[in-house]
C-alpha positions as CSV (number, residue, x, y, z in Angstrom):
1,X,-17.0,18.9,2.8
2,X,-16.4,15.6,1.0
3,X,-17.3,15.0,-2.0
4,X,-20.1,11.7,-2.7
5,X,-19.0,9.6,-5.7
6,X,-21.9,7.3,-6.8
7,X,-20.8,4.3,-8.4
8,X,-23.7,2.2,-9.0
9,X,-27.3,3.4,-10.0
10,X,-29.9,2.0,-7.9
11,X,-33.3,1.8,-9.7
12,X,-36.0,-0.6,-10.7
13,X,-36.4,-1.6,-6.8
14,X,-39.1,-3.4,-5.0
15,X,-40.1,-2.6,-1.3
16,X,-37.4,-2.7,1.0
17,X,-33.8,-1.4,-0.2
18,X,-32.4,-3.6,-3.5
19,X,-31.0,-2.7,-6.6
20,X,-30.9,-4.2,-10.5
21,X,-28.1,-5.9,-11.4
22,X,-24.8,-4.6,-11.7
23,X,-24.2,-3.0,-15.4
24,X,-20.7,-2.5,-14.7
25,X,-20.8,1.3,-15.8
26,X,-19.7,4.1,-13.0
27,X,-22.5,6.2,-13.9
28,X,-21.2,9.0,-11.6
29,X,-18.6,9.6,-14.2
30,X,-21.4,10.1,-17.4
31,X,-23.5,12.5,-15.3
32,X,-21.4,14.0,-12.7
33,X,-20.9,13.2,-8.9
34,X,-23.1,15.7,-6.8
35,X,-22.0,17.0,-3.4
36,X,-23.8,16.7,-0.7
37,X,-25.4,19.1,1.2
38,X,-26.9,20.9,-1.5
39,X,-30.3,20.2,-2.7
40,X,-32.4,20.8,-5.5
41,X,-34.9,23.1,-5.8
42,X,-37.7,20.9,-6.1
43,X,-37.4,18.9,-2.7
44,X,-39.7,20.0,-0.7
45,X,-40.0,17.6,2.3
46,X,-41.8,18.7,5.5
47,X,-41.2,17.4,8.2
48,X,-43.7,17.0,11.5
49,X,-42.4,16.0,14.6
50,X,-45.1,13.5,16.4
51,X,-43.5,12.7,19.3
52,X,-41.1,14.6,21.7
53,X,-39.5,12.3,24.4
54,X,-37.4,13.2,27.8
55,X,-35.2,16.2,28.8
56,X,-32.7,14.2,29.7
57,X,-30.8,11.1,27.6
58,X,-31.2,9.0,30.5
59,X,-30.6,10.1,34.0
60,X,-28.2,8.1,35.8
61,X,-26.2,8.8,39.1
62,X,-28.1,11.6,41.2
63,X,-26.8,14.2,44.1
64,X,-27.4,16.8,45.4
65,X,-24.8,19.7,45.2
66,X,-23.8,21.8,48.4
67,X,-26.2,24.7,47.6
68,X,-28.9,22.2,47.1
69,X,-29.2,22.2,43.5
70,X,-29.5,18.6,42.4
71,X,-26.8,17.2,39.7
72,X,-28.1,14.4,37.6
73,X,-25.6,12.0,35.4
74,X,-26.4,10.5,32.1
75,X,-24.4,8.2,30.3
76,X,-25.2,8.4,26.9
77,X,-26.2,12.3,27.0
78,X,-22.5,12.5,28.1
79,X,-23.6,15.1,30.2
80,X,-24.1,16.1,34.1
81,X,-27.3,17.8,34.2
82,X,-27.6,21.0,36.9
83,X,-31.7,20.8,37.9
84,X,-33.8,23.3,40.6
85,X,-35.3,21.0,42.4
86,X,-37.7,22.8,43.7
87,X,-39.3,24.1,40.1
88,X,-37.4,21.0,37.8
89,X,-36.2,23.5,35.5
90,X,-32.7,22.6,34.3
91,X,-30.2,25.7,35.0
92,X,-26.9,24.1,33.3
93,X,-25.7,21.3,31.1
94,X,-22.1,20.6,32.0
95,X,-20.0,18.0,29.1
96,X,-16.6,19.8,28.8
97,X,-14.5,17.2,30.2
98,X,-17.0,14.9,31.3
99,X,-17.1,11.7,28.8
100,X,-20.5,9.3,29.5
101,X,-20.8,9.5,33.7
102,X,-23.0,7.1,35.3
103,X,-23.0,8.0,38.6
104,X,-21.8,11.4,40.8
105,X,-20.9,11.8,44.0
106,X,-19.7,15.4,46.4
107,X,-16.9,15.5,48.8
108,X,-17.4,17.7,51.6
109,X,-15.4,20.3,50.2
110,X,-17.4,20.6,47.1
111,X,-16.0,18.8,44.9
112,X,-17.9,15.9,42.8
113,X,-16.2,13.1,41.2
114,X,-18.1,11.1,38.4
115,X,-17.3,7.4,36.9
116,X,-17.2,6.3,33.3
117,X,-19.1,3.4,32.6
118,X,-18.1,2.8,28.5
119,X,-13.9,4.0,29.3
120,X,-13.0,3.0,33.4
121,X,-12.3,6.3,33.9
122,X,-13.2,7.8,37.4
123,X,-12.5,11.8,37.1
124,X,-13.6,14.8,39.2
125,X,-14.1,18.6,39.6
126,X,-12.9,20.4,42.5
127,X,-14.7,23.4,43.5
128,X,-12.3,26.0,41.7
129,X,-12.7,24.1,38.4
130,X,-9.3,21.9,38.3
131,X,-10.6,18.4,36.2
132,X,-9.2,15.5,38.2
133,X,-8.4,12.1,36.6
134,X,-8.0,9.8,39.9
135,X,-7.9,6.4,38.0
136,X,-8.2,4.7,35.1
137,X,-10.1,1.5,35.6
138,X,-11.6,-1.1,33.2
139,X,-15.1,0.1,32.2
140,X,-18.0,-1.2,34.4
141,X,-17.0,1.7,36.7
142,X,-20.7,2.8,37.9
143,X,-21.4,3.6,41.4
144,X,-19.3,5.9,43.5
145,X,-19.2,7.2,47.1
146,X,-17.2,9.3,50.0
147,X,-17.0,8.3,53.1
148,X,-17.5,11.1,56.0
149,X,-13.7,11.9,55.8
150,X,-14.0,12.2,52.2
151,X,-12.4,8.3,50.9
152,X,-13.6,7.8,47.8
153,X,-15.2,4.2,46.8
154,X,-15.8,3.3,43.3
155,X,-17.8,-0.5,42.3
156,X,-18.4,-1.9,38.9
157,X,-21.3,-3.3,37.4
158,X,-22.6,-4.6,33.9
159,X,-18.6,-4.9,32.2
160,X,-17.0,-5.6,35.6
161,X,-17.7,-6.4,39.2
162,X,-15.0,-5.3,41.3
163,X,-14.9,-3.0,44.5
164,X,-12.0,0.1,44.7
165,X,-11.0,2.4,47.4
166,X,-9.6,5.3,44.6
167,X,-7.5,8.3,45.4
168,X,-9.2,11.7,44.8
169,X,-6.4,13.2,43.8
170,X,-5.1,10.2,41.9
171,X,-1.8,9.8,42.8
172,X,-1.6,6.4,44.1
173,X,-3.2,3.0,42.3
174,X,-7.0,1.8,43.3
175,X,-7.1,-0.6,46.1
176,X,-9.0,-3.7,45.4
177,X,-11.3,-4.5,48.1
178,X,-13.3,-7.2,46.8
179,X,-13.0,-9.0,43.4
180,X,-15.8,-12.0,44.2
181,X,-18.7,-10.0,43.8
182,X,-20.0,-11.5,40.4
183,X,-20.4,-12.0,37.8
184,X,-22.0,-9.6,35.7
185,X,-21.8,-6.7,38.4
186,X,-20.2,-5.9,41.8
187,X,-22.5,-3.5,43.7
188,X,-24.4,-0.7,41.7
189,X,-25.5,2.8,43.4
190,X,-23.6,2.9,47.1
191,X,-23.8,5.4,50.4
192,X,-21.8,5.2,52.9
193,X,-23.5,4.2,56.3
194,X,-24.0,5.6,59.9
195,X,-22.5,2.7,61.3
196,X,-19.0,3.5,59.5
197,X,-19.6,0.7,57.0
198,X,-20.4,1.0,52.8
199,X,-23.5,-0.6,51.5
200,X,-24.3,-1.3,48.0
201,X,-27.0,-3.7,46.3
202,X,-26.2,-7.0,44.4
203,X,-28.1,-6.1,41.1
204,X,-27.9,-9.7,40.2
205,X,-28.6,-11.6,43.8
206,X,-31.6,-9.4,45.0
207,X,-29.7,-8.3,48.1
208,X,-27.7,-5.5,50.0
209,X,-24.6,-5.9,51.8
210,X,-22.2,-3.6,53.9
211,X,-18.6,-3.4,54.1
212,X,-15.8,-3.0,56.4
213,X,-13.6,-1.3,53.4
214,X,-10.3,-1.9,55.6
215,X,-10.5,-5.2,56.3
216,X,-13.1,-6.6,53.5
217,X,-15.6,-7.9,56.1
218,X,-18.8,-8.2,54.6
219,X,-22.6,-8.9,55.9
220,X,-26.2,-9.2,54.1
221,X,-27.9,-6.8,55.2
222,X,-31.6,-7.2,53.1
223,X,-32.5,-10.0,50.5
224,X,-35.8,-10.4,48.5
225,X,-35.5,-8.1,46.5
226,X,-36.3,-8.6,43.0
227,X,-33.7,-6.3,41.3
228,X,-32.2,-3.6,44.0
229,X,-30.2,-0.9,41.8
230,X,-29.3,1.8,44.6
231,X,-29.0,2.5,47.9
232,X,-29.5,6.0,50.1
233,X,-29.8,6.9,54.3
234,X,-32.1,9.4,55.0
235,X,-31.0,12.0,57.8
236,X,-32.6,9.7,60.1
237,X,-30.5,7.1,59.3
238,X,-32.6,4.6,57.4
239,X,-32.2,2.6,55.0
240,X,-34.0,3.0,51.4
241,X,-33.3,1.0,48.8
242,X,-34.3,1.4,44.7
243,X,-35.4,-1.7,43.1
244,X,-35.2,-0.8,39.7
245,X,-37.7,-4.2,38.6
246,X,-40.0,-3.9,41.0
247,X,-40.2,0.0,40.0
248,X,-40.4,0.9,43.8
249,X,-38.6,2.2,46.6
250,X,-38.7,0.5,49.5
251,X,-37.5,1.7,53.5
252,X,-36.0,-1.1,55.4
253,X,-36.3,-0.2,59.2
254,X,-35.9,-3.0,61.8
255,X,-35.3,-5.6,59.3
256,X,-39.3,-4.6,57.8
257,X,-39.8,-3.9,54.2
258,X,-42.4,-0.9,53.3
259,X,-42.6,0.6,49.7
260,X,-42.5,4.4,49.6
261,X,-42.5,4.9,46.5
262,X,-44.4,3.3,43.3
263,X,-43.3,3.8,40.0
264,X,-42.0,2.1,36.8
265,X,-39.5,-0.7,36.1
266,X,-36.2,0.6,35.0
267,X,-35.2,3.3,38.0
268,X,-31.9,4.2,38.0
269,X,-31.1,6.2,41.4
270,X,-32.1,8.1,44.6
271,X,-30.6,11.1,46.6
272,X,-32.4,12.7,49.5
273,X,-31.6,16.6,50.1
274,X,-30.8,18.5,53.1
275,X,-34.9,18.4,53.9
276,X,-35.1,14.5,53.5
277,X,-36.9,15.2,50.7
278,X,-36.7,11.9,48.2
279,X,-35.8,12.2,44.7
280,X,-35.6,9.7,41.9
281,X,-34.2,9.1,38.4
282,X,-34.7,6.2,35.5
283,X,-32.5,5.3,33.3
284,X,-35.2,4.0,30.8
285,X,-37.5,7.0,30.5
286,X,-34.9,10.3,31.6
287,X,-37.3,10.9,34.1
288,X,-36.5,12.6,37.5
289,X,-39.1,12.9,40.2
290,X,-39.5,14.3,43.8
291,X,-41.3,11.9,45.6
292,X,-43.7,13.5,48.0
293,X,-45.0,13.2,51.7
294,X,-47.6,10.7,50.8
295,X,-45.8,8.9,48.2
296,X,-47.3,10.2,45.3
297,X,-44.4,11.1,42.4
298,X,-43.9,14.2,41.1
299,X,-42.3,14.2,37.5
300,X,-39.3,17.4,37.8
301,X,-37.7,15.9,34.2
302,X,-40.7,14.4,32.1
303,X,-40.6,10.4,31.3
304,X,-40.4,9.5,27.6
305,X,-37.7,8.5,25.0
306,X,-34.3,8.9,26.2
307,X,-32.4,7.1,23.5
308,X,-33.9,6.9,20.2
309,X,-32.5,5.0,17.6
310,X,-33.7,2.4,15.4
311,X,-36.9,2.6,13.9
312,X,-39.6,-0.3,12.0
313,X,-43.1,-0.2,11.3
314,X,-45.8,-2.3,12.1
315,X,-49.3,-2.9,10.8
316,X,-51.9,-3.3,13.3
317,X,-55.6,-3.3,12.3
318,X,-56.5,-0.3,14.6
319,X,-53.7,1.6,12.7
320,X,-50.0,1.5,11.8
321,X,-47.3,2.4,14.2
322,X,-43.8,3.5,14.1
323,X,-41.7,1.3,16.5
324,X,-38.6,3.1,18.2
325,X,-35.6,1.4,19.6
326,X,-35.3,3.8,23.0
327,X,-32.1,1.6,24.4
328,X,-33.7,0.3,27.4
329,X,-37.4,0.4,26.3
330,X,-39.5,-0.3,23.0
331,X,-42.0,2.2,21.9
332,X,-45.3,2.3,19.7
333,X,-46.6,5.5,18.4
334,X,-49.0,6.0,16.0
335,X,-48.0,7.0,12.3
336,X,-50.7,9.4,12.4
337,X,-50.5,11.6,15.3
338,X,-47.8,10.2,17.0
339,X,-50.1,9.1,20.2
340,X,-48.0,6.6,22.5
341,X,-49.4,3.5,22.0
342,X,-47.2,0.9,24.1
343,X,-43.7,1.0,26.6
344,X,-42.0,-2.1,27.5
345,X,-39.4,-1.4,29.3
346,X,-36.1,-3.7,30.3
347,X,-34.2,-3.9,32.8
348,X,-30.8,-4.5,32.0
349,X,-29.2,-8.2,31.8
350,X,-32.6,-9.9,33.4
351,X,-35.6,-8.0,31.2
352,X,-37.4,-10.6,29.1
353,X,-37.5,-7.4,26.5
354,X,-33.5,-7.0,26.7
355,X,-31.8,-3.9,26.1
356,X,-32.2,-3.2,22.1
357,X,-29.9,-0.5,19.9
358,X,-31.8,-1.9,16.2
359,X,-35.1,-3.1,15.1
360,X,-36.6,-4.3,12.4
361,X,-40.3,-5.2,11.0
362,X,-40.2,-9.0,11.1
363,X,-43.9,-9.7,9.7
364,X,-46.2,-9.1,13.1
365,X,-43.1,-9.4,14.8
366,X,-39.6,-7.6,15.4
367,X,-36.1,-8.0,15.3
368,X,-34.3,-6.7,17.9
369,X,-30.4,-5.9,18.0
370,X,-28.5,-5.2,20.8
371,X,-24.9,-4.7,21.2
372,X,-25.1,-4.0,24.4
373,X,-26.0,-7.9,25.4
374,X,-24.4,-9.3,22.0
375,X,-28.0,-10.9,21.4
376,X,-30.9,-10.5,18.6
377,X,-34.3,-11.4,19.8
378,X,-37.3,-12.1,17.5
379,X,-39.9,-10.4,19.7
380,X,-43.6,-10.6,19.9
381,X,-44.5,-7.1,20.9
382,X,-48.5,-8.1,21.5
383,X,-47.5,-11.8,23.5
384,X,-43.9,-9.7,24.5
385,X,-42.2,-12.8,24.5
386,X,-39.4,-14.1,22.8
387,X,-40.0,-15.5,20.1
388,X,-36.7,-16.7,18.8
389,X,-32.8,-16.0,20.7
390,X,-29.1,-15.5,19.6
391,X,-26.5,-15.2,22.1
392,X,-22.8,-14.1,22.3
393,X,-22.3,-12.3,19.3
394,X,-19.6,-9.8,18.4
395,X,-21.1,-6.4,18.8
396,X,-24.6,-6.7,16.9
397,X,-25.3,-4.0,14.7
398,X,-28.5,-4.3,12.7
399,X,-30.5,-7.6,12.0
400,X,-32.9,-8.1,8.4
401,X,-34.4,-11.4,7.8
402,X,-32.8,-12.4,4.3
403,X,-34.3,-15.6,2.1
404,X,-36.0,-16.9,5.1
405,X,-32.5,-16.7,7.5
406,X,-31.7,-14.3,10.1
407,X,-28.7,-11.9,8.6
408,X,-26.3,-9.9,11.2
409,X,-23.9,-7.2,11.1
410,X,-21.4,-7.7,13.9
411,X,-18.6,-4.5,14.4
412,X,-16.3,-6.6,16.4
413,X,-15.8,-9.0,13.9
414,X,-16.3,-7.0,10.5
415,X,-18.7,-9.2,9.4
416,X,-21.7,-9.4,8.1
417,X,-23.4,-13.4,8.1
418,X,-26.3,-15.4,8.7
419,X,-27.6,-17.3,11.7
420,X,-29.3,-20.4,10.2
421,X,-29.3,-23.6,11.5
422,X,-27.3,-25.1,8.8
423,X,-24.5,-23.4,10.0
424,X,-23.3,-19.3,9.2
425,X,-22.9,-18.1,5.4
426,X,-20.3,-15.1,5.1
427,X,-21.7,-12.4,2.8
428,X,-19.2,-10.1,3.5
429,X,-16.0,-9.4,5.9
430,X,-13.2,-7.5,6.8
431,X,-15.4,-4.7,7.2
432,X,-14.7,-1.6,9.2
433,X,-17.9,-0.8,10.7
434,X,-20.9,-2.4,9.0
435,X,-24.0,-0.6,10.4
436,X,-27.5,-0.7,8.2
437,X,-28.6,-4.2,6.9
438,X,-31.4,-3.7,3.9
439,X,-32.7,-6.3,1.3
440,X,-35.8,-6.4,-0.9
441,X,-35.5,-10.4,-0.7
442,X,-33.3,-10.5,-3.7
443,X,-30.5,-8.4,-2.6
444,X,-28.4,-7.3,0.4
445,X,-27.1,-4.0,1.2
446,X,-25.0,-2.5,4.1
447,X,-23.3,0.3,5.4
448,X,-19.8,0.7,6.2
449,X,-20.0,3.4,8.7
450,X,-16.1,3.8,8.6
451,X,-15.3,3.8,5.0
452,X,-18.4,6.0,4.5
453,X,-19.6,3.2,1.9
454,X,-22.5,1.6,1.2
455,X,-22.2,-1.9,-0.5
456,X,-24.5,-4.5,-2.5
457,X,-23.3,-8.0,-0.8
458,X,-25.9,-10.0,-2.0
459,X,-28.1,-11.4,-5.0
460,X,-30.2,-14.2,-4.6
461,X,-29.4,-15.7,-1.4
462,X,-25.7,-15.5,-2.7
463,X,-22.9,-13.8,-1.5
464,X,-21.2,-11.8,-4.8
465,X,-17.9,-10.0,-4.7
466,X,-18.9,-6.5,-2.4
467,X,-20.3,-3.4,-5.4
468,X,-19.5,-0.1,-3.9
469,X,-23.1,2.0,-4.3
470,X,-21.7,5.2,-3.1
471,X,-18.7,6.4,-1.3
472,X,-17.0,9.1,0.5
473,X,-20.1,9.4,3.0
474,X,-20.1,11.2,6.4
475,X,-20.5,8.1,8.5
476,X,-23.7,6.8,6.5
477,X,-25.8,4.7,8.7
478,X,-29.4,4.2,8.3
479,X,-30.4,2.7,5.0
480,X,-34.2,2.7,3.4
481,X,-36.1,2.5,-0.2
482,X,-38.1,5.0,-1.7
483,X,-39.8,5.3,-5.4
484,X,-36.9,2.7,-6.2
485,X,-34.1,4.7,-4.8
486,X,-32.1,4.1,-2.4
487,X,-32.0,6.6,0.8
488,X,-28.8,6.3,3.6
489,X,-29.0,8.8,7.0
490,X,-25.4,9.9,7.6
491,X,-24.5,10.0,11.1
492,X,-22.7,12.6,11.2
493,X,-24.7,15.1,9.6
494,X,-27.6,14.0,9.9
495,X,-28.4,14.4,6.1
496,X,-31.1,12.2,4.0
497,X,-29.9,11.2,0.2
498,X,-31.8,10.1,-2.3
499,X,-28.9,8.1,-4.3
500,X,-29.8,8.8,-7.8
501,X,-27.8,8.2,-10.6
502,X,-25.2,10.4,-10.8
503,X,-27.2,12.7,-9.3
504,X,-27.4,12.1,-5.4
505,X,-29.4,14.4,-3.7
506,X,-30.0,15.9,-0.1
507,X,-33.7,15.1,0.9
508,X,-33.8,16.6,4.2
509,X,-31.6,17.2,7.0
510,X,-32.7,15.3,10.3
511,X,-30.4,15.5,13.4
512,X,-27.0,14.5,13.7
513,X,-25.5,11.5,16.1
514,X,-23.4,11.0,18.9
515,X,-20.0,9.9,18.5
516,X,-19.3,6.7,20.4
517,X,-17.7,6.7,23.6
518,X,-14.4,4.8,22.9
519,X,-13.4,1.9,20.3
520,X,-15.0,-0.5,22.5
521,X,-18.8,0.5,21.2
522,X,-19.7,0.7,17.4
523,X,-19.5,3.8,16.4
524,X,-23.1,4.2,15.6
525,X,-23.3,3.9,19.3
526,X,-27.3,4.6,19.2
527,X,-28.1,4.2,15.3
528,X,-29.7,6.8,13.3
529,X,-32.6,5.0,11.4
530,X,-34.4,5.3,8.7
531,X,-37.9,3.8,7.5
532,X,-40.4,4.7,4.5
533,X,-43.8,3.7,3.8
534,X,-45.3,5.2,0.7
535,X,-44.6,9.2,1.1
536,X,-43.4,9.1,4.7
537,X,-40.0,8.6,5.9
538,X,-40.1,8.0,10.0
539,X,-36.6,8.8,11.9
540,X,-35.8,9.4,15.4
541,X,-33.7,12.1,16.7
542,X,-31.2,11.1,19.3
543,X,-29.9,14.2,20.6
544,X,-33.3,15.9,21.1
545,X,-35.6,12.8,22.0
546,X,-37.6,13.3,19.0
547,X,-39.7,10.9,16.6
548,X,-40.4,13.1,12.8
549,X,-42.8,11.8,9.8
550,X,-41.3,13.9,6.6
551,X,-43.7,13.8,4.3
552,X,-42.0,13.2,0.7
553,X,-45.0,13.8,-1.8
554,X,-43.6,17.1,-3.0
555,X,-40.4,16.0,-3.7
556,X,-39.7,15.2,-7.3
């Protein structure tokens, strides 16, 4: 376990996180540096769980297995997910081996091969249990397919947009079939057709198209759609098509249009098993349904939050709510009971809402971070609307608003700066990993998720030479203030401290986080939060799709 050296006090605080000014002393050496994961005998924080989100962390990539049981991807879970689709009830988990899959696809020996979206990497499972690499690609890798003599075709979309033919067993390169399919993405969830050709939707020009994956021929074969995600043929032969905006599935048969299915924006894909029964998954909720005779869904895997992260509250006359950062959707519950009280869901690269890893309370409004589209958005979440945009940014961590400017902490470039219009003021760099932004207006704080620090950057609008707070933390990421104290979420464990002066304590021990997939994602990947309000600290749990209240009164 590593020991916590404290180097600064942190008291006399506003609202917010702050600090007084720097005294110069390393109290940690008068008093003692505690270790964490003891606490004292007098905190006594419950903790209440108000809401409970999906079984699933996202489901991706659907198909169903040889024996019928229905195998369901998820990216950020990192995790193929074995379900009875008959009952819903999930009879295996499967993540040895399998790093972030996005989409999943059987041979017709048995096998399944799954791609990598956040690595490149396109791997498999044969049916004795031999792990498979069969390329290495650039990530983007997302949809993948056999044909009915078992080639395997692999597309990218979101980080790439290129079409492959890949070798199973990986012993010759990828073929490039197509490399004009952009930008932004190539074709997203494929099936190979009765005619002999592979068809996959343009997620970005609101049409299908089919190959000939020999010689590269291609032809349109549906258009007007507002945002098609996947592709499936039923035994039958026709066409069905997932548009994830329009939160439908529609049947094209003789060039006519007719929805089947009606659900939410943010679908992800659909598989139809050996009794052409439909089945559906959503990226945004972790939801899985079978679709019935008359169209009506039936939820196998319930909807709710699939990615919790970042956490702000917001006062609204008919009652405070907690806001959650749920990746592809924001969230309102109520502080009280935890009732849902508002879903906007995006749709990735053309949702108003845009995809969103951080928040923050921004008056009535709220900041939202996303690394994912290198953007902050100042959102309205009563108008939802846009209040305010910035674009290509280097890995956007957290967001505050500091002396009236928009302050960012960007991984890629180890810095954390402001956005104003009179051009960007440095208050720290050469960061490893800054994470958690806090200020009380005066000062600035952040997190250095890396070097398990948390620094004081700021006083007064100014940047000052960085004061380390505390060290030698286990990946410390959220950051809030309570009774003048200073509180950081470690990542790794999970673990609340109170940073008191030489004294740190162990409030309460939420969930831990998932590491990040490779160097090419922060590694907060989906931040733990923190907020307080009076008594009550609000987190989200990541791993089990969970939004807690601990209730801090009997703590001393």
């Amino acid at each position: 376990m590593k020991a916590v050296v404290f180097l600064i006090a942190v008291s006399g605080l506003l609202t917010g996180c702050g600090s007084e000014r720097d005294s110069g002393e390393d109290l940690s050496r008068q008093t003692g540096a505690a270790e964490p994961g003891t606490t004292t005998d007098d905190a006594k924080a419950e903790v209440v769980v108000l809401a409970r989100g999906a079984a699933i962390s996202g489901a991706n990539g659907i198909a169903f297995a040889p024996d019928g049981r229905l195998f369901i991807a998820s990216v950020i879970g990192s995790e193929l997910v074995v379900m009875d689709p008959d009952s819903g009830r999930i009879l295996e988990r499967r993540s040895d081996g399998v790093d972030g899959p996005d989409d999943i696809a059987f041979n017709s020996q048995g096998d399944y091969y799954w791609t990598s979206i956040l690595t490149g990497e396109v791997a498999g499972m044969t049916a004795n249990g031999t792990r498979i690499t069969a390329a290495r690609l650039t990530p983007g890798v997302n949809p993948l397919t056999f044909s009915d003599d078992d080639r395997l075709f692999v597309s990218q979309c979101f980080f790439d947009d290129k079409l492959y033919e890949v070798d199973p067993r990986g012993l010759t390169p990828a073929r490039l079939i197509a490399d004009d399919l952009g930008p932004g993405c190539g074709l997203n969830g494929m099936d190979w057709g009765p005619d002999g050709r592979l068809y996959g939707p343009r997620w970005f020009q609101q049409q299908v198209v089919s190959f000939d994956v020999d010689t590269g021929e291609r032809r349109i074969e549906a258009t007007g759609l507002e945002v098609p995600a996947a592709v499936k043929f039923d035994s039958r032969g026709v066409l069905h098509v997932l548009d994830t905006m329009a939160g439908a599935v529609v049947r094209i048969e003789d060039s006519r249009q007719t929805i089947v299915a009606d659900l939410e924006p943010g679908l992800d894909n659909l598989a139809f098993d050996a009794a052409d029964r439909l089945f559906v998954s959503s990226f945004a909720d972790g939801a899985v349904w079978r679709i019935e005779a008359d169209g009506t869904p039936r939820a196998l895997a319930p909807s709710g939050m699939a990615h919790p992260g970042g956490v702000a509250l917001l006062e609204r006359a008919r009652g405070n709510l907690v806001a959650v950062a749920d990746l592809h959707a924001l969230r309102g519950f109520s502080v009280e009971d935890g009732t849902p009280v508002f879903t906007q869901r995006n749709v990735l690269g053309v949702g108003a809402l845009g995809s969103l890893t951080s928040l923050t309370a921004d008056g009535a409004n709220l900041i939202l971070t996303s690394w994912t589209e290198n953007s902050v958005r100042v959102w309205d979440p009563v108008a939802e609307k846009t209040l305010e945009r910035h674009d290509n940014l280097r890995l956007p961590v957290s967001t505050v608003r500091y002396q009236g400017e928009l302050v960012v902490a960007e991984h890629a470039a180890g810095e954390v700066r402001s956005m104003g219009t009179a051009g960007s003021t440095v208050y720290a760099s050469g960061l490893s990993a800054p994470t958690a932004l806090c200020t009380d207006g005066r000062s600035l704080w952040v997190s250095d998720r890396a070097e398990g620090r948390v620094l004081r950057i700021a006083d007064d609008g100014r940047a000052i030479e960085p004061v380390v707070v505390a060290e030698g933390l286990a990946a410390p990421e959220g950051l809030a203030l309570w009774r003048g104290r200073l509180l950081v979420r470690e990542g790794e464990s999970g673990r609340v401290l109170v940073l008191d002066s030489g004294n740190p304590r162990v409030l309460v021990t939420l969930g831990a986080g998932s590491p990040a997939a490779s160097e090419a994602q922060p590694p907060s990947m989906i931040f733990n939060d923190i907020v307080v309000a009076g008594e009550r600290l609000y987190a989200a749990d990541e791993l089990t799709r969970q939004l807690v209240r601990v209730d801090l009164s009997g703590v001393n």
